[in-house]
C-alpha positions as CSV (number, residue, x, y, z in Angstrom):
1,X,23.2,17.7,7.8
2,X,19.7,15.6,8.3
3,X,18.5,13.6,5.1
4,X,15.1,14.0,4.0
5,X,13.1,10.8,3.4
6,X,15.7,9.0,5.3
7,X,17.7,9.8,2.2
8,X,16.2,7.5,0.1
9,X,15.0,10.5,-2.4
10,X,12.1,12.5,-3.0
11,X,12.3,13.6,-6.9
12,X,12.4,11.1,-9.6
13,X,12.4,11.7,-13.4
14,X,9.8,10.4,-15.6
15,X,10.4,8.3,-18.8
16,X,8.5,8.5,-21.4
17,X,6.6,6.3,-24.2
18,X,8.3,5.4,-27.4
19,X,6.1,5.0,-30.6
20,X,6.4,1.5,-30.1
21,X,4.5,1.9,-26.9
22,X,7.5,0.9,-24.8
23,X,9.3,2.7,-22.1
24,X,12.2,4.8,-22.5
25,X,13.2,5.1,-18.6
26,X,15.4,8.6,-17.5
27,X,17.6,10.0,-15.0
28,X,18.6,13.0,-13.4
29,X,22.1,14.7,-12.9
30,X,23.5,18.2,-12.0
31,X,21.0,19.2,-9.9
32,X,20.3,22.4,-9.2
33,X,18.4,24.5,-6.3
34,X,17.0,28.0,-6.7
35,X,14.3,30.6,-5.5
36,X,12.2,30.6,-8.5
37,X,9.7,33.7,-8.0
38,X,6.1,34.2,-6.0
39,X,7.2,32.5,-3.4
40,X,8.2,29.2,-5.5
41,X,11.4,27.3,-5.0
42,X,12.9,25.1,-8.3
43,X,14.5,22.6,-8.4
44,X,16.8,21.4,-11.5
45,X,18.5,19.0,-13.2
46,X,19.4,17.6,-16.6
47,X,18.1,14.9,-18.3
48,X,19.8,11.9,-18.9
49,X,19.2,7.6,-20.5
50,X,19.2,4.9,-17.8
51,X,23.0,4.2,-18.4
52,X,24.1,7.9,-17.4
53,X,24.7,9.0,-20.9
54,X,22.7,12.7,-21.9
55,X,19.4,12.5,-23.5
56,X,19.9,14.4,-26.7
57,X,15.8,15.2,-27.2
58,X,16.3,17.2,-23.7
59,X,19.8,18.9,-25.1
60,X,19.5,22.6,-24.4
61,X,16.4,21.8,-21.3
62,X,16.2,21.1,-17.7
63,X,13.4,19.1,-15.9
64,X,11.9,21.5,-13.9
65,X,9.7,20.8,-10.8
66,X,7.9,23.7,-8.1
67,X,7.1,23.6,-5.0
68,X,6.5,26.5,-1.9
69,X,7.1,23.9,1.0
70,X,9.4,21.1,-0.3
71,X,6.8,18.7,1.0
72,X,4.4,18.6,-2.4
73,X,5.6,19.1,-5.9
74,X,4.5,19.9,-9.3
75,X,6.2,18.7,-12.6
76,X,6.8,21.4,-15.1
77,X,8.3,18.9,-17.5
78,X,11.4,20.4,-19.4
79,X,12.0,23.9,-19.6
80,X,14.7,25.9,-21.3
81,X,18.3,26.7,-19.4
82,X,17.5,30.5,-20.3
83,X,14.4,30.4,-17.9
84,X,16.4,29.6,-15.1
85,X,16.6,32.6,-12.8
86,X,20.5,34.6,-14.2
87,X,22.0,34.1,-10.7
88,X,23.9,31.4,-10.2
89,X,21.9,28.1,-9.1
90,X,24.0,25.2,-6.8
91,X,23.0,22.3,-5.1
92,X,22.4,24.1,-1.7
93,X,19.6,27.7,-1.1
94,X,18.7,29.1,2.2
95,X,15.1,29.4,2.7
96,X,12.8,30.7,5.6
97,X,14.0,28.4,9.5
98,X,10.6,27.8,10.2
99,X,9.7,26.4,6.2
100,X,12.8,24.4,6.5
101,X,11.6,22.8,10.1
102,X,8.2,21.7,8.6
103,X,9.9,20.1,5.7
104,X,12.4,18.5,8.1
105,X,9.4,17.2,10.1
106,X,7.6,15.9,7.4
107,X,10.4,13.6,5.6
108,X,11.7,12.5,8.8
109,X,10.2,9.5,10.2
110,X,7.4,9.7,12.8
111,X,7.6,8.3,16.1
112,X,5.2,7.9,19.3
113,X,6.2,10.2,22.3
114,X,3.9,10.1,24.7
115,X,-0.2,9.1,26.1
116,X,-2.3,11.3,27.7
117,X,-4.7,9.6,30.5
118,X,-6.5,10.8,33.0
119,X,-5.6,10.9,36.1
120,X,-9.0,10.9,37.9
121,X,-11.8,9.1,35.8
122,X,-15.6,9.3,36.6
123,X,-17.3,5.6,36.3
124,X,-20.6,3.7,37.9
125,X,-20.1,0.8,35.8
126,X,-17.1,-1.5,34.0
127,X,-18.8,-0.6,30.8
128,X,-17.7,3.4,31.4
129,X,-14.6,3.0,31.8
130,X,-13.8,0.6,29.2
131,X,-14.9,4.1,26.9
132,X,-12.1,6.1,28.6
133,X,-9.4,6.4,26.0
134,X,-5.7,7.2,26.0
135,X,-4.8,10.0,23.4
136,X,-1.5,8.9,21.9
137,X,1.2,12.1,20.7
138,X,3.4,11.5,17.7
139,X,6.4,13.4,17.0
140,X,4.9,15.4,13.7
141,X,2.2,16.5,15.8
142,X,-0.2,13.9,14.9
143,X,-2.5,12.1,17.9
144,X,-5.3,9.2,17.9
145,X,-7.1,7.3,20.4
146,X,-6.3,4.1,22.2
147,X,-8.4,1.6,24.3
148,X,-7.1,0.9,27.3
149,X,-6.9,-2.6,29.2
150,X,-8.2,-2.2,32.7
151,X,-7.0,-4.1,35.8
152,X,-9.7,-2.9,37.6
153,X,-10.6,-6.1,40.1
154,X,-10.1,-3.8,43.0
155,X,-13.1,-1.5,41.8
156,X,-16.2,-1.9,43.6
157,X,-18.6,-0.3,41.2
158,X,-21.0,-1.5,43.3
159,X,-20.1,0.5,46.5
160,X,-19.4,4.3,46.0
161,X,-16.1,5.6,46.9
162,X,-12.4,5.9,44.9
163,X,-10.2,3.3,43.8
164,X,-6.9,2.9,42.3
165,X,-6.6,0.9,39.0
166,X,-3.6,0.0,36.6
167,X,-4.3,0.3,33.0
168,X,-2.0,-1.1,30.4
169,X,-2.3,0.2,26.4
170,X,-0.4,-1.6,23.6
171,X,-0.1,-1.8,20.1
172,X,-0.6,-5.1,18.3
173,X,2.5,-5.7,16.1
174,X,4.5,-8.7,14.1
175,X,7.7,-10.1,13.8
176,X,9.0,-10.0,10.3
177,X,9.4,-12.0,9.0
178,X,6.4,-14.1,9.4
179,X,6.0,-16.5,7.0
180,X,8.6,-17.4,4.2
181,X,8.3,-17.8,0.8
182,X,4.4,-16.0,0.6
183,X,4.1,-13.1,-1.6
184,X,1.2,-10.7,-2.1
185,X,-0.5,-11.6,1.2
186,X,-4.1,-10.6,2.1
187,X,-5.6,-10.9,6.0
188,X,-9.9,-11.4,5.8
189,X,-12.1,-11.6,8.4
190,X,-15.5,-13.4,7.6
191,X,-17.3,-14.8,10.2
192,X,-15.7,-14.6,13.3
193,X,-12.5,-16.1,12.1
194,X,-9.3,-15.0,10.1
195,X,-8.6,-16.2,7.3
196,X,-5.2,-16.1,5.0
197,X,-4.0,-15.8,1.3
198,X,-1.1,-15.5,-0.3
199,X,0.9,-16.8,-4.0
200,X,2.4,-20.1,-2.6
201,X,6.4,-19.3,-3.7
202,X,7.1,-22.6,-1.9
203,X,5.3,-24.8,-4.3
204,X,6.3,-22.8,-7.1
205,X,3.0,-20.8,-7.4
206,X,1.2,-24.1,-8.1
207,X,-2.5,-24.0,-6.1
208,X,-4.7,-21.6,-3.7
209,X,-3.7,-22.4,-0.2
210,X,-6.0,-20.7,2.6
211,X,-5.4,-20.9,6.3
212,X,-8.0,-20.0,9.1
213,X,-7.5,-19.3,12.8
214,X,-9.0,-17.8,15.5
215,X,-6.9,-14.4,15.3
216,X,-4.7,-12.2,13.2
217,X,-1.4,-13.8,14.8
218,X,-2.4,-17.4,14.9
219,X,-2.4,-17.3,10.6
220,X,1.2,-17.5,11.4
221,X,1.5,-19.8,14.2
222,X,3.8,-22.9,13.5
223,X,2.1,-25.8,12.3
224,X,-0.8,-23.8,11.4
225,X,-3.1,-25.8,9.0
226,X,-3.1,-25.2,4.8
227,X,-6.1,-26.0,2.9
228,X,-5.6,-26.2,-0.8
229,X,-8.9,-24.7,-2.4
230,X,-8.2,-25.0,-5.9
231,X,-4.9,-27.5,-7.0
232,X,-3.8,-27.6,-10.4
233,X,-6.1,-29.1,-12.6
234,X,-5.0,-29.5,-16.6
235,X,-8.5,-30.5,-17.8
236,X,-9.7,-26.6,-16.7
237,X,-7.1,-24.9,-17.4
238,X,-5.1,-24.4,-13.9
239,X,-1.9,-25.1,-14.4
240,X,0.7,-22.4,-13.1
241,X,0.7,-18.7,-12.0
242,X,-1.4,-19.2,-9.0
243,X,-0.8,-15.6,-8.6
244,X,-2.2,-12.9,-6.4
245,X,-5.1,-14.2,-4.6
246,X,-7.5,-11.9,-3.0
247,X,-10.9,-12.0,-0.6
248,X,-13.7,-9.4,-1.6
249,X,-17.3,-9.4,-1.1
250,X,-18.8,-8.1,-3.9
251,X,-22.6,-7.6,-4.1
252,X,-23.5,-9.1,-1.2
253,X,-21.6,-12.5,-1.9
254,X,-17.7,-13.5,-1.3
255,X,-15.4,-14.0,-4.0
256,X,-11.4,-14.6,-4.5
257,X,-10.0,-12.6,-7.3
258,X,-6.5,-14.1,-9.1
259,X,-4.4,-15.0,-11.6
260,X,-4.1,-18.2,-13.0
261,X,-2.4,-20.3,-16.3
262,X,-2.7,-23.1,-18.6
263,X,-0.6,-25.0,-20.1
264,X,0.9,-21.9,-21.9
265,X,2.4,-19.6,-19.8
266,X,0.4,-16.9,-19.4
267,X,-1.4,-15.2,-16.3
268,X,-5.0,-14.4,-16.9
269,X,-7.8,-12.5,-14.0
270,X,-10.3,-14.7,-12.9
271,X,-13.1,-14.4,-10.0
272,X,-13.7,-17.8,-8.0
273,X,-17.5,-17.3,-5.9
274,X,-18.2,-18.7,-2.6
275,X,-21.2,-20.8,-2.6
276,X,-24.1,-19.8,0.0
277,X,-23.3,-22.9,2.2
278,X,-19.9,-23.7,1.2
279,X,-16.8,-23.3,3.5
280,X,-13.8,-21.0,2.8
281,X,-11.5,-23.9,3.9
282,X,-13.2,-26.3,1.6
283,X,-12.4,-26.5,-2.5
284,X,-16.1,-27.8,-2.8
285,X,-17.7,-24.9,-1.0
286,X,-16.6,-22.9,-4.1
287,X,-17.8,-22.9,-7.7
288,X,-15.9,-23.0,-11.0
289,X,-13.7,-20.0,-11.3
290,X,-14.4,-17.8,-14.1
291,X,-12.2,-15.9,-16.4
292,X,-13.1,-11.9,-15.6
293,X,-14.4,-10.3,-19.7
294,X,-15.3,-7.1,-21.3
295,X,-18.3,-5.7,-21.6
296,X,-19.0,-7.2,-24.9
297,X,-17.9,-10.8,-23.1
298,X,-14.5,-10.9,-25.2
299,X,-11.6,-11.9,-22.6
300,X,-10.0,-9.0,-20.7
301,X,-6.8,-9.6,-22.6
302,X,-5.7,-11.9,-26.0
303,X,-2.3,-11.0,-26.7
304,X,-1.5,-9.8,-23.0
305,X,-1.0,-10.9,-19.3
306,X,-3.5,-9.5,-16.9
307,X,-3.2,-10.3,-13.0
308,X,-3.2,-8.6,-9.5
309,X,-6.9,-7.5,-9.7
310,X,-8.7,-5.6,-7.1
311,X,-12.1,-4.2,-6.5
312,X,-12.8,-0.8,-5.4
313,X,-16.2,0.6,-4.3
314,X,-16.5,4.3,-4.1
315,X,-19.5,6.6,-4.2
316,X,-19.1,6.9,-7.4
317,X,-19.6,3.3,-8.3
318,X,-17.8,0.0,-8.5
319,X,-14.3,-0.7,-10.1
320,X,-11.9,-3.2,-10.9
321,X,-8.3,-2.5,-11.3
322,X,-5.5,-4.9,-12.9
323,X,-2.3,-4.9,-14.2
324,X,-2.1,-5.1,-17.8
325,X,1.3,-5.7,-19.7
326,X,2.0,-7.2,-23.4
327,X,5.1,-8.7,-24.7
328,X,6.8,-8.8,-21.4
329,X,10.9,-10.0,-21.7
330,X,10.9,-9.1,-25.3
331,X,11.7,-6.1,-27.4
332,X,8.8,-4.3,-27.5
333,X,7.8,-4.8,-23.8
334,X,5.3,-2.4,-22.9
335,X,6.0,-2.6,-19.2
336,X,3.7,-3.8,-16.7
337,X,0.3,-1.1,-16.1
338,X,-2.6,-0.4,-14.2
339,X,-6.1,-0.4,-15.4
340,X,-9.5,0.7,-14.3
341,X,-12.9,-0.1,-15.2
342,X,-16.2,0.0,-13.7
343,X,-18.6,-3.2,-12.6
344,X,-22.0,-4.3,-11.9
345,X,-21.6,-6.0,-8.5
346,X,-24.4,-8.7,-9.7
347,X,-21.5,-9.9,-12.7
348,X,-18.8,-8.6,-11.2
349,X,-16.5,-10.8,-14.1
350,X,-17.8,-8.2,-16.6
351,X,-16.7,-5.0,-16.8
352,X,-19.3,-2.3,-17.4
353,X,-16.8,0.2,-19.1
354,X,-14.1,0.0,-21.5
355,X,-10.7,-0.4,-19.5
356,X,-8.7,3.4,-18.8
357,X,-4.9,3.8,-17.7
358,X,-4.1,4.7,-14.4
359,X,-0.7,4.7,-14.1
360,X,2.5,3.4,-16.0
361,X,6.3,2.8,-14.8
362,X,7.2,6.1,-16.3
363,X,9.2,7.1,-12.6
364,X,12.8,6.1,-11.6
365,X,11.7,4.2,-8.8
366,X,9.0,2.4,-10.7
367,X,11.1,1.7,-14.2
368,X,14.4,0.2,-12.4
369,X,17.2,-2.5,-12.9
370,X,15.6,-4.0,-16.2
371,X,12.2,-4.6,-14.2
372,X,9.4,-2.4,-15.5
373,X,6.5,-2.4,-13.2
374,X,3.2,-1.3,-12.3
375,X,1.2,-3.5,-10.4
376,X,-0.4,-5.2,-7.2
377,X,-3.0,-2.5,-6.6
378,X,-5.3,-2.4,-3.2
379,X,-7.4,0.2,-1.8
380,X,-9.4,1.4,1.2
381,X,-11.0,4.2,1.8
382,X,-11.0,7.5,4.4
383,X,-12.5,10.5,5.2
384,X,-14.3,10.9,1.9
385,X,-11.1,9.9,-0.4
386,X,-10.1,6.6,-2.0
387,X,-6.2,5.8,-2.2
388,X,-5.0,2.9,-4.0
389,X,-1.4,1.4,-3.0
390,X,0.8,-0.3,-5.8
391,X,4.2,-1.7,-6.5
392,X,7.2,-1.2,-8.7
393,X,10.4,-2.2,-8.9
394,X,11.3,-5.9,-9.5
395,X,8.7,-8.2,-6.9
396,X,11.3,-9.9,-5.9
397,X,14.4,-8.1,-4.9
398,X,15.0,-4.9,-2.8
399,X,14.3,-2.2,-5.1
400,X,10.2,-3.4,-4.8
401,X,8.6,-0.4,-3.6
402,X,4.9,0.8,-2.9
403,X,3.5,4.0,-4.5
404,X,0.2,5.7,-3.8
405,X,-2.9,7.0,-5.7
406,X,-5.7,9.6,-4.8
407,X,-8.7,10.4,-5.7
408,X,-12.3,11.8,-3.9
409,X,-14.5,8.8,-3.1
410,X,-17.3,10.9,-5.5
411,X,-15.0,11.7,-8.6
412,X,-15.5,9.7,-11.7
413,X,-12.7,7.0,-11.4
414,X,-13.0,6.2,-15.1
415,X,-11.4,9.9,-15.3
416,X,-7.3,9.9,-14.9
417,X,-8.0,13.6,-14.0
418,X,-9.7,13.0,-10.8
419,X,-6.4,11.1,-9.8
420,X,-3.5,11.9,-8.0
421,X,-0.2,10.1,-7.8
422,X,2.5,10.5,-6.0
423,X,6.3,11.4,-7.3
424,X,7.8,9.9,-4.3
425,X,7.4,6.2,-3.0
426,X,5.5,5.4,0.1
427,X,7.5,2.9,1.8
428,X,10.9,1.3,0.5
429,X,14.0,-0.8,1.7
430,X,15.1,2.3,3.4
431,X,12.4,2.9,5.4
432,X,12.4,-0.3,7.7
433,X,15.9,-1.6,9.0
434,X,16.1,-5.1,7.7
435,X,12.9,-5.5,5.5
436,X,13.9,-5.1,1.6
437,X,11.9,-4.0,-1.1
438,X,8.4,-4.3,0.6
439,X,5.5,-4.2,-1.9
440,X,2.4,-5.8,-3.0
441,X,0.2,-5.1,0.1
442,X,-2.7,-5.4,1.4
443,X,-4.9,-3.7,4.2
444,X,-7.5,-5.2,6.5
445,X,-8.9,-3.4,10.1
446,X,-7.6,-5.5,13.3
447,X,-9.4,-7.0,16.1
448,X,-9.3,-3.4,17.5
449,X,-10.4,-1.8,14.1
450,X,-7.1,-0.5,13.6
451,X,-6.2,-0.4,9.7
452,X,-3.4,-2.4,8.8
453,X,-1.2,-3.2,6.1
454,X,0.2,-6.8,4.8
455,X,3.2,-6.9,2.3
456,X,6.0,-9.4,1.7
457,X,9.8,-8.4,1.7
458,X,12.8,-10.1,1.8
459,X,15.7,-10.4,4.6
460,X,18.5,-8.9,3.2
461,X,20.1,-6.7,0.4
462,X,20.8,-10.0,-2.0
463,X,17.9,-12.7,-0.8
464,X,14.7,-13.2,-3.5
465,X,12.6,-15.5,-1.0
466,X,9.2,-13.5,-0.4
467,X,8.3,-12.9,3.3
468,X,5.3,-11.1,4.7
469,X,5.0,-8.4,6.9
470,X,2.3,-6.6,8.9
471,X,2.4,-3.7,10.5
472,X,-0.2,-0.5,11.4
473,X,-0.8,2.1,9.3
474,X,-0.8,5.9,10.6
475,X,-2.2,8.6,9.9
476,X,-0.3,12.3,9.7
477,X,-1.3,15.1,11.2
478,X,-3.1,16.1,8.0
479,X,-5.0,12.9,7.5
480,X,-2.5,11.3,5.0
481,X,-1.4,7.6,5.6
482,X,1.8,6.9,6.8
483,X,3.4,3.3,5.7
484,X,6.8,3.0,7.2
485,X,6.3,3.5,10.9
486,X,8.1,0.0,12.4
487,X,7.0,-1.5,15.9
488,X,10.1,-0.1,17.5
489,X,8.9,4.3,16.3
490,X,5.3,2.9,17.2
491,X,3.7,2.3,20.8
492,X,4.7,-0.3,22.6
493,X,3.5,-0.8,26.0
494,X,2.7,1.8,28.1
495,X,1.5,1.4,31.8
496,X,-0.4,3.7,34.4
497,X,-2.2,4.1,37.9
498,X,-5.4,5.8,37.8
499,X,-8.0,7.1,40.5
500,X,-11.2,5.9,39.7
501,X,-14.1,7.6,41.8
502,X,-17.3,5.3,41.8
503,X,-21.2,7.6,42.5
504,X,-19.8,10.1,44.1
505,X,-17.0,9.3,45.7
């Protein structure tokens, strides 16, 4: 018996939205496996509340989902018992060895096995063999290219003849965790130097702290300097819920998009610009933060919280998305949501677009334990598609989880249609021994230009205290990114002997 997904689950149910615009979360028992037809397998189950009892507007119905590989699924909502095929469905169906081993593959976690290098290389000059790369094999068929670090003193590329040379390739990778009590952290080059943000947990969220070093690792390095950019400051209105703080350039210029207070609890999106000649490091290098609007210059929310905004530049334009939530711990909570809208980059604190709905906590995974969320969205972009991470689950505690978002980097992202989203989380506590409930990330390229990913976690099953995280992202043999391989299924160092013929040897 070999779990999928490292058993974590694949198929959640999906709430739904009361008249009162608040969540009504929902469950699955009973379920049920079956060849459905045209080469479609079902799978089953009946609808029930969050506390296990049955939900009576589903009596009589099954949720119903399709799929011909048990890799991607469609939701066909509720269907009736009767439509179930007449033989008898069960939790268990035999289906086709070789559809079985792809599924296997695919839910399983992915691991390095092996690098390809030549044995004999071809090179007049250092410069030429610094291009030769390693091609790296991954145990779901996937492969990518590595640089390789040459000991090659011994070479005389001056002198024809052949040579032996060692070459070494590693990965880059992090302890976790690496700095307590940061959440929502965000890695930005700018300038030839590395720079740091995070919500400050340890001073209760009070204040933008940014650090600067010389590389990625060094952010994290003890007794690494803080420089407070913007403290809490009554007379403006920056007073708690530092929250979310995040590097873009936007139009040419660089900003720090967050969340901020006054006196009255209440998060609210701002944009803070860099000045021309000002210093990230310095709060005077940086003007007066201003509270992102609508189009018609009305605040982005009155009788809301809005925070974790990102920007997104596709093909198709510029965007903005937040997370939106009114009433939150009362009644009539509508449960924390994303939002989109597009931008000018020259005012990139007014939207250009009336805000549309991405995505809402309607999934088990998202809508769990009391905490209804939707929220720290980030982006980047690949092979001519846009995917947007984003976290439910309570920020906190280990059920935090990241989901993922689709769409063509030329669709209309004002359009929920040209979206995507997946059923199944993207990386969770179960997918990286000892992190829990990993979430609000970020991604940035390394000094190698290897795409990364930043999140905070916690240390254990029962601990609340934030720590980040960084680790590479993958990419499948399909193109689709891959969150949850650790440093231990990655590459770690690898080491090799090859000729190298100089002229012509």
């Amino acid at each position: 018996m070999q779990p999928f997904n490292r058993n974590y689950g694949i198929l959640f149910a999906e709430g739904r939205v009361s008249a009162q615009n608040t969540i009504i979360p929902a469950g699955i028992r009973n379920p049920m496996i079956f060849h459905a037809g045209d080469g479609w397998i079902g799978i089953a189950g009946e609808m029930i509340h969050e506390d296990g009892t049955p939900d009576e507007t589903a009596e009589g119905k099954l949720a119903l989902w399709r799929t011909r590989d048990l890799i991607r699924f469609e939701s066909s909502g509720l269907t009736e018992r009767s439509r179930i095929p007449a033989e008898q469905p069960s939790d268990t169906l035999e289906v086709d060895p070789e559809l079985a081993r792809r599924a296997l593959c695919y839910w399983s976690p992915i691991r390095f096995t092996g690098a390809e290098v030549p044995e004999t290389i071809r090179a007049d000059s250092r410069e030429e063999l610094e291009r030769i790369r390693a091609r790296l094999r991954y145990s779901d068929g996937s492969e990518r290219e590595k640089r390789i670090d040459w000991e090659a003193s011994t070479v005389r590329f001056d002198r024809p003849g052949v040579y032996e040379a060692k070459g070494r390739i590693t990965q880059q990778a992090f302890r976790f965790p690496l700095a307590r009590g940061y959440g929502d952290p965000v890695i930005f080059p700018w300038e030839g130097k590395w720079y740091f943000l995070g919500t400050n947990d340890n001073l209760n969220d009070i204040g933008l702290y940014v650090r600067e070093a010389e590389r990625v690792g060094d952010l994290f390095a003890e007794g690494v300097q803080e420089h407070l950019i913007l403290p809490f400051d009554a007379n403006r209105g920056f007073e708690q819920t530092f929250w979310a703080p995040e590097f873009h350039v936007i139009g040419g210029e660089l900003y720090i998009l967050f969340a901020v207070s006054g006196s009255v609890w209440g998060p609210q999106c701002h944009l803070m610009k860099k000045k021309r000649e000002g210093s990230i490091t310095d709060p005077d290098g940086w003007e007066d933060p201003v509270r992102v609007v609508r189009k018609d210059g009305r605040p982005l929310a009155e009788a809301a919280i809005t925070l974790d905004m990102t920007f997104v530049r596709a093909q198709s334009g510029s965007y903005m998305i937040w997370s939106y939530r009114e009433h939150i711990g009362e009644p009539l909570d509508s449960g924390s949501m994303l939002y989109i809208a597009s931008i000018d980059e020259r005012e990139p604190w007014r939207l250009t677009s009336e805000p549309v709905l991405l995505t809402r906590p309607l999934l088990g995974w998202e809508n769990v334990a009391g905490t209804i969320n939707n929220e720290g969205p980030h982006a980047f972009a690949r092979d001519g598609r846009i995917y947007v991470t984003y976290s439910g689950g309570s920020a906190n505690r280990y059920t935090y989880a990241l989901g993922l978002l689709i769409a063509r980097t030329e669709a209309d992202l004002l359009d929920p249609a040209s979206w995507s989203k997946s059923i199944t989380p993207v990386l969770t506590f179960y997918s990286v021994r000892g992190e829990y409930g990993p979430g609000h990330n970020s991604f940035f390229a390394n000094e190698e230009g290897e795409l990364m990913i930043a999140y905070h976690a916690e240390t254990g099953l029962d601990e609340m205290l934030r720590c980040d995280g960084i680790r590479r992202v993958h990419f499948r043999k399909d193109g689709e990114p891959y969150f949850q391989m650790s440093a231990e299924e990655d590459l770690g160092e690898t080491g090799f002997t090859a000729k190298i013929i100089v002229g012509e040897g």
